[in-house]
Backbone as a chain_set.jsonl record, in Angstrom:
{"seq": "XXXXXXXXXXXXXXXXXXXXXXXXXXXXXXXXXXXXXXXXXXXXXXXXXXXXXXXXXXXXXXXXXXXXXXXXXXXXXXXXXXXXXXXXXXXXXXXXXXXXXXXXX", "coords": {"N": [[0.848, -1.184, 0.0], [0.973, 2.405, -0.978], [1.875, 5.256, 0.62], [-0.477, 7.691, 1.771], [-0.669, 11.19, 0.585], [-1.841, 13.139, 1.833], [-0.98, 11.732, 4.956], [1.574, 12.892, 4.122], [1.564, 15.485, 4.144], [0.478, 16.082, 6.407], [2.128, 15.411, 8.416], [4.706, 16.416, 7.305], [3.875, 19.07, 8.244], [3.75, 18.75, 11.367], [6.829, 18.737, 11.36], [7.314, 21.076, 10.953], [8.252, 23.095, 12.369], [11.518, 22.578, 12.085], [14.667, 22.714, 10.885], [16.073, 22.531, 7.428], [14.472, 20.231, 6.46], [13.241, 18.26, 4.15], [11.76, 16.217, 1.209], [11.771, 12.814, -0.692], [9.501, 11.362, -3.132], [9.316, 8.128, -3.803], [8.568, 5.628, -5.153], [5.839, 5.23, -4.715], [6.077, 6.107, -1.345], [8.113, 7.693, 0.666], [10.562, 9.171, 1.128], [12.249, 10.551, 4.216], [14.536, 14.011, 4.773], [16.734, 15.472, 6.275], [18.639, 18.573, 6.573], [19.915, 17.301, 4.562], [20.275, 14.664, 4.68], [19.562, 11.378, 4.864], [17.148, 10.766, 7.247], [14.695, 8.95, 7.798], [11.782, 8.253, 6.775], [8.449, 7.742, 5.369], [6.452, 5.4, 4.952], [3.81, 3.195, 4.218], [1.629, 5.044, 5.207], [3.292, 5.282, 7.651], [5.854, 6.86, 9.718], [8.894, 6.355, 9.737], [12.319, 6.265, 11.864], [15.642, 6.259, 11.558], [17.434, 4.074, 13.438], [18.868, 5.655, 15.631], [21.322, 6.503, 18.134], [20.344, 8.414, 19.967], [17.87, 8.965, 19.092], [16.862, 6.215, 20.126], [17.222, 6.564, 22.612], [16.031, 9.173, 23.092], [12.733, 7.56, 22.567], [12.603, 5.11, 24.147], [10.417, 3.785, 24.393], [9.793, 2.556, 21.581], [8.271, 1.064, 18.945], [10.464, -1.052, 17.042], [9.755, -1.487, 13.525], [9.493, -2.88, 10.296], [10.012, -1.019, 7.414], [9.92, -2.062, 4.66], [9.606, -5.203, 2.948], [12.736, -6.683, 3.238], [14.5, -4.904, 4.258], [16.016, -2.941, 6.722], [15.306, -2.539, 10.208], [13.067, -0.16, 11.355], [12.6, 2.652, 13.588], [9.614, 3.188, 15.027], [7.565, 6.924, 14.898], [5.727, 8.247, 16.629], [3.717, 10.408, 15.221], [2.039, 12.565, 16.308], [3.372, 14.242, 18.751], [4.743, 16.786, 18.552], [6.235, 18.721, 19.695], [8.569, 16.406, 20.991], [9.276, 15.71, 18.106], [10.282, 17.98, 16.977], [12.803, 18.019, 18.461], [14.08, 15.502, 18.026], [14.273, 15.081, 15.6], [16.213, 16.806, 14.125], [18.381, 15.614, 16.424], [18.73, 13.159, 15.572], [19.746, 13.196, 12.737], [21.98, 14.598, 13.478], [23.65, 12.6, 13.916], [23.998, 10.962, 11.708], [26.268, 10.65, 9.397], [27.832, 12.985, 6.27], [25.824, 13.173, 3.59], [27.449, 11.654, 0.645], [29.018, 12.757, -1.775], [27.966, 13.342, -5.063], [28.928, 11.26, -7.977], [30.378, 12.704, -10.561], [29.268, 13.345, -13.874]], "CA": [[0.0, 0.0, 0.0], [0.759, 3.122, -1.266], [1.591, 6.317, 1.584], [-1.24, 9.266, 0.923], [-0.276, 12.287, 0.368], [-2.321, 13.8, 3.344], [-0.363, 11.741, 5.605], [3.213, 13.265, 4.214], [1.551, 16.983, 4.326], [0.75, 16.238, 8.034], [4.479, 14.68, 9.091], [5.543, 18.279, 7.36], [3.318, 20.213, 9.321], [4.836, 18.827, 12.591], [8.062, 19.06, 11.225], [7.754, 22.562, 10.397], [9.507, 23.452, 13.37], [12.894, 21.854, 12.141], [14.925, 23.382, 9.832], [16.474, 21.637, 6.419], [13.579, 19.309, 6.101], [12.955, 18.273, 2.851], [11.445, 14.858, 1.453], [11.488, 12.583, -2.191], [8.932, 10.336, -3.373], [10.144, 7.121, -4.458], [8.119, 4.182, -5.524], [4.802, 5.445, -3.347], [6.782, 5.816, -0.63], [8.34, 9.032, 0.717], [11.978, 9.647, 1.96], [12.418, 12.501, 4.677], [16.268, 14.439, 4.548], [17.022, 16.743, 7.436], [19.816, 19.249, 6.029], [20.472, 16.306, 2.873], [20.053, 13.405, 5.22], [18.139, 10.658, 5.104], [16.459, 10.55, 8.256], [13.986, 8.281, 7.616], [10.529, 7.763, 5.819], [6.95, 7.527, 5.046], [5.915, 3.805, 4.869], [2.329, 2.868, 4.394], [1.261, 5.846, 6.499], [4.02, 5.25, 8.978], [6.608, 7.956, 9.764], [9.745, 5.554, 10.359], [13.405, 6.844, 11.798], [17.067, 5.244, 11.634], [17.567, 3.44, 14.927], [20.33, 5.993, 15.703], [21.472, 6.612, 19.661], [19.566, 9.586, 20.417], [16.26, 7.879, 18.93], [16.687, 5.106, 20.798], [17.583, 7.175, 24.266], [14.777, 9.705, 23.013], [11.907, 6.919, 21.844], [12.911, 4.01, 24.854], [9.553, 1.999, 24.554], [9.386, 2.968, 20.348], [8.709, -0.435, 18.373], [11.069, -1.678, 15.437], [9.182, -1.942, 12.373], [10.251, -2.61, 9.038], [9.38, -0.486, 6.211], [9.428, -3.312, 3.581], [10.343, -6.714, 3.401], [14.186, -6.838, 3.047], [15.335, -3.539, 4.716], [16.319, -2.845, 7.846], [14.335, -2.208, 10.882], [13.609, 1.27, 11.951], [11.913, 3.426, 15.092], [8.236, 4.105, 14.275], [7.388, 7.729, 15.356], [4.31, 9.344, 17.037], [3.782, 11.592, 14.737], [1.299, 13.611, 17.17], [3.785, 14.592, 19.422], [5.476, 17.771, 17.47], [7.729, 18.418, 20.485], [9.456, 15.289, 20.241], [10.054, 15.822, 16.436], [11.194, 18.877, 16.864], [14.154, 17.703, 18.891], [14.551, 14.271, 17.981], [14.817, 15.211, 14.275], [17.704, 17.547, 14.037], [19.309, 14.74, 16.714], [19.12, 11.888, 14.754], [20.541, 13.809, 11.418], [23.814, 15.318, 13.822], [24.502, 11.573, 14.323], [23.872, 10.341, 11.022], [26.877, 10.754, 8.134], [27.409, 13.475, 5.569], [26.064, 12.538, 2.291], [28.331, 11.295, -0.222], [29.17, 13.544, -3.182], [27.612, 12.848, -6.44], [29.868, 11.485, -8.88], [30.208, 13.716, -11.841], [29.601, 12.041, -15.296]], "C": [[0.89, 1.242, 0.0], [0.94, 4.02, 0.193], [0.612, 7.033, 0.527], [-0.446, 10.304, 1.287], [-0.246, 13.584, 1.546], [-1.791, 13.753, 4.304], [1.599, 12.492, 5.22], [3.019, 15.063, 4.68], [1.629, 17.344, 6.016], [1.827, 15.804, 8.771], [4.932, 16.33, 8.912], [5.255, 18.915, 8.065], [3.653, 20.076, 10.34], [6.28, 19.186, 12.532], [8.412, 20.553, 10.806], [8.325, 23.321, 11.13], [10.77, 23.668, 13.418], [13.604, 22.689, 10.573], [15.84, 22.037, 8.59], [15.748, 20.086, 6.452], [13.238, 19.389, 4.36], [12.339, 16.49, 2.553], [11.542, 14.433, -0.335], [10.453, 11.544, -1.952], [9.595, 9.303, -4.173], [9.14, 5.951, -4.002], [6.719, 3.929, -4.232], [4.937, 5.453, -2.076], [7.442, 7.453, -0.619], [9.927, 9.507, 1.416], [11.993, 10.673, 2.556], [13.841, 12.533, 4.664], [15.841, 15.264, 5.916], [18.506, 17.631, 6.804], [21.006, 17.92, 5.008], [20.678, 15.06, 3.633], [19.33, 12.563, 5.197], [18.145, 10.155, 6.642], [15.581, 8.875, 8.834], [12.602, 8.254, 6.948], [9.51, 7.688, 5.918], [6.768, 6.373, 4.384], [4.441, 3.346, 4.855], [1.683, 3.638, 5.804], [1.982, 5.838, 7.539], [4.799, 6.12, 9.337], [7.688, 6.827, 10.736], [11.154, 6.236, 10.617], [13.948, 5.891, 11.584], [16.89, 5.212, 13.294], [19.206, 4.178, 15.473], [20.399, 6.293, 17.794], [20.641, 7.615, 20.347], [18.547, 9.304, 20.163], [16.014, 7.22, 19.941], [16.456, 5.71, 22.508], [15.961, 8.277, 23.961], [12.902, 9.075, 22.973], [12.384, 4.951, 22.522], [11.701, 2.936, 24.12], [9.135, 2.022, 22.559], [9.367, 1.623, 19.76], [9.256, -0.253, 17.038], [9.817, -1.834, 14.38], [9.71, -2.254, 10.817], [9.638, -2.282, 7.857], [9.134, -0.634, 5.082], [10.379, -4.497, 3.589], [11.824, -6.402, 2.316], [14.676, -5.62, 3.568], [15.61, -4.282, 6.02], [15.46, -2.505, 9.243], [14.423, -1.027, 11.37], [12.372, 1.624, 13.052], [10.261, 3.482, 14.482], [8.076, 4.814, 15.986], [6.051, 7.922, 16.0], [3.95, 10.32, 16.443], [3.108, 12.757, 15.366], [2.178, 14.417, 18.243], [4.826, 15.661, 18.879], [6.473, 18.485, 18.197], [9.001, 17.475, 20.563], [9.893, 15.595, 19.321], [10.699, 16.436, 16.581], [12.41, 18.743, 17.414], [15.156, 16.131, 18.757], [14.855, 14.191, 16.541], [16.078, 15.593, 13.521], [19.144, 16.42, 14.912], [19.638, 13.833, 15.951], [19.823, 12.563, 13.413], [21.373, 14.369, 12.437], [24.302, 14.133, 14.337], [24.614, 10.62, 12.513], [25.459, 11.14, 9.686], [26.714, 12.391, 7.176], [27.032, 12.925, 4.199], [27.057, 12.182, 1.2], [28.21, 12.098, -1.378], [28.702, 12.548, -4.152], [28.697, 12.649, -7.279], [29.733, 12.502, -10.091], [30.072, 12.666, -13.229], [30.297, 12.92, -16.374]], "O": [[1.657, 1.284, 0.962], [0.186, 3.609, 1.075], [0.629, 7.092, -0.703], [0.365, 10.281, 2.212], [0.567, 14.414, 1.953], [-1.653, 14.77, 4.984], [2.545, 12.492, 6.008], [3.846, 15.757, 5.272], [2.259, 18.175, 6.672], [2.105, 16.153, 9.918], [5.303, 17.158, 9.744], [6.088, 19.525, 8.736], [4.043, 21.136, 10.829], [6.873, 19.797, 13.421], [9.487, 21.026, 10.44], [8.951, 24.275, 10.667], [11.349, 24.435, 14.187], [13.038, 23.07, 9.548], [16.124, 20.892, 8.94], [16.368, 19.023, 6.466], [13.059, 20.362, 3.628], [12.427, 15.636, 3.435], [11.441, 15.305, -1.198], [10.391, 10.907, -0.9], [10.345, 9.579, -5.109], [8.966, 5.491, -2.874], [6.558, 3.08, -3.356], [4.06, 4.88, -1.429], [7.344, 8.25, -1.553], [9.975, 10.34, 2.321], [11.83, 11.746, 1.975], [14.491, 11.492, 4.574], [14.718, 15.53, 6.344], [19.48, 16.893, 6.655], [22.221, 17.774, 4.877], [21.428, 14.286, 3.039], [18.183, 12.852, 5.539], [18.94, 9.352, 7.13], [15.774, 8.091, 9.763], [13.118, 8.175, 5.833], [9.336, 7.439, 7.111], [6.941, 6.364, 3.166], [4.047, 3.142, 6.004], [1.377, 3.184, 6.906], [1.483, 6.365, 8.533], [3.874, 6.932, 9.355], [7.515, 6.504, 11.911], [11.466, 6.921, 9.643], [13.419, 4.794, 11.403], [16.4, 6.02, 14.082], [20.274, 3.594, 15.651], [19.396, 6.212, 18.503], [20.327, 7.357, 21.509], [17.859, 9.312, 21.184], [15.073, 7.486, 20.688], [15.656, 5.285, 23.342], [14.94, 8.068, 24.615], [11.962, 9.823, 23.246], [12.471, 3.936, 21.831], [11.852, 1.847, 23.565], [8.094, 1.433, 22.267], [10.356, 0.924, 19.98], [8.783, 0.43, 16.129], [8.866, -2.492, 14.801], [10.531, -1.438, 10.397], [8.854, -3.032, 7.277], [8.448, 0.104, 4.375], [11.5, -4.665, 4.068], [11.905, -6.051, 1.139], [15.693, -5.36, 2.926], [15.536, -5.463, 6.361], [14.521, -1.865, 8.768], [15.489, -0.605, 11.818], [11.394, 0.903, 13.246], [10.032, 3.911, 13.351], [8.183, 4.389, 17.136], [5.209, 7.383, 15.282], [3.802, 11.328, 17.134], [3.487, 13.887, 15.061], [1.578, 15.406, 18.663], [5.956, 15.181, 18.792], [7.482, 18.889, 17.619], [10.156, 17.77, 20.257], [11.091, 15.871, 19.385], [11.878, 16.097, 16.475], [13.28, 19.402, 16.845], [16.275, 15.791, 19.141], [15.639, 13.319, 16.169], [16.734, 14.998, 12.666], [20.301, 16.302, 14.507], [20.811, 13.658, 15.621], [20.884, 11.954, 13.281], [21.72, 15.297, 11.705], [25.244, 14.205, 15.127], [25.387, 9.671, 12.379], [25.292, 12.292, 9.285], [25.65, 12.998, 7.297], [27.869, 12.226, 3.629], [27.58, 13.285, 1.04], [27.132, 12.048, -1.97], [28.91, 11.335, -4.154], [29.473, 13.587, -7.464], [28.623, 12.987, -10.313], [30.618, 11.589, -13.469], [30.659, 12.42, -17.438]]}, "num_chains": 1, "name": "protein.A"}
């Protein structure tokens, strides 16, 4: 199944707090970035993070889910709680990697 659309407008609208949010669609399905990160995702209505240390310490009783068969397992959010986001978003992207340069062709 398919994320709607409704649910990615309302993830933004909590996240509108956070700065360098941005998101792609990919294959009905929705990637969020935090300042060019991938964060984590929009899954059949789900709003899933990376299982990074500050998640985990932020989001103790949060259950694993996995956002399709063969990935990895990640945090599912509350999305109602727009405090949380706001500080657990920007954490998890200042633990996560910088993106990798594009090769040039």
């Amino acid at each position: 199944m398919a994320s709607s659309r409704e649910y990615l407008d309302y993830v933004l609208e909590q996240l509108s707090g956070v700065d360098g949010i941005t998101y792609r669609a990919m294959m009905g399905e929705y990637i969020i970035y935090c300042q060019g990160k991938v964060i984590g995702g929009i899954y059949d209505d789900r709003f899933l993070i990376k299982p990074t240390q500050s998640a985990v310490k932020m989001m103790p009783d949060a259950p694993y889910e996995l956002p399709y068969e063969g990935a990895k397992e990640m945090l599912s959010v509350d999305v109602d709680h727009r405090e949380l986001l706001c500080g657990l978003i920007p954490a998890v992207a200042a633990e996560l990697p910088a993106p990798k340069p594009k090769k040039k062709k």
